[in-house]
N, C-alpha and C positions, 0 to 999 in steps of 0.2 A: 346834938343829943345822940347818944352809942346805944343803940339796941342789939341785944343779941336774943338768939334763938335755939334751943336746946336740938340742933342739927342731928349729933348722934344720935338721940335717942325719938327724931321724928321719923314717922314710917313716910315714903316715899308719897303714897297720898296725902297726905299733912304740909309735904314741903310743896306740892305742888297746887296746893290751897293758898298756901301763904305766898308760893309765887303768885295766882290770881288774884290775890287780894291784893299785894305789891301793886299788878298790874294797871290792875281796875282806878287803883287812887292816882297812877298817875297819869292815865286817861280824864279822869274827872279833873285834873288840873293841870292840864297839857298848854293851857292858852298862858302859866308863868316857867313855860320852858321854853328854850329856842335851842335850834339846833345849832352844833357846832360849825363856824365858816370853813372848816375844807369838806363840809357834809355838799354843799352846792357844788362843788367841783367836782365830786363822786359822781352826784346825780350828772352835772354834764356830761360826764364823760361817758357815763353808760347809755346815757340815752345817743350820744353820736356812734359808739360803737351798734347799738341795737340800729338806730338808721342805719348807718353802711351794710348790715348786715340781711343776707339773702334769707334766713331762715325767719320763718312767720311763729307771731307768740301767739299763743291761745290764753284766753281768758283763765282765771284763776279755779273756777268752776271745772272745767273742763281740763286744767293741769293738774287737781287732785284727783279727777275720774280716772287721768290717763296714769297716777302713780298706784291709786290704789288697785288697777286693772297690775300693773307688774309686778305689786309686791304680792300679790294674790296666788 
């Protein structure tokens, strides 16, 4: 089924309604998705790069305090 959406003529909050609405449904039905097989190789490899590496992650919390402190 082909939906379309009158894009031109949406104002910028409109599409980014309809992105959340997107979002949201495919949150509510995430358990008939799966991810793509080189999706687990990505993740491996990031996570052996993040081990060997000396630099410490901070929680997600405390990565938006530290962006929105330099965008300020």
């Amino acid at each position: 089924m082909a939906s379309s959406l009158p894009l031109k003529t949406m104002t910028v909050e409109e599409k980014l309604q309809a992105m959340e609405s997107l979002w949201d449904d495919l949150c509510a039905n995430s358990e008939s998705m799966s991810s793509p097989p080189w999706h687990e190789d990505v993740l491996a490899e990031r996570d052996a790069a993040r081990e060997g590496d000396d630099e410490k992650s901070e929680d997600w919390e405390a990565a938006k305090r530290n962006i929105r402190n330099n965008v300020s």
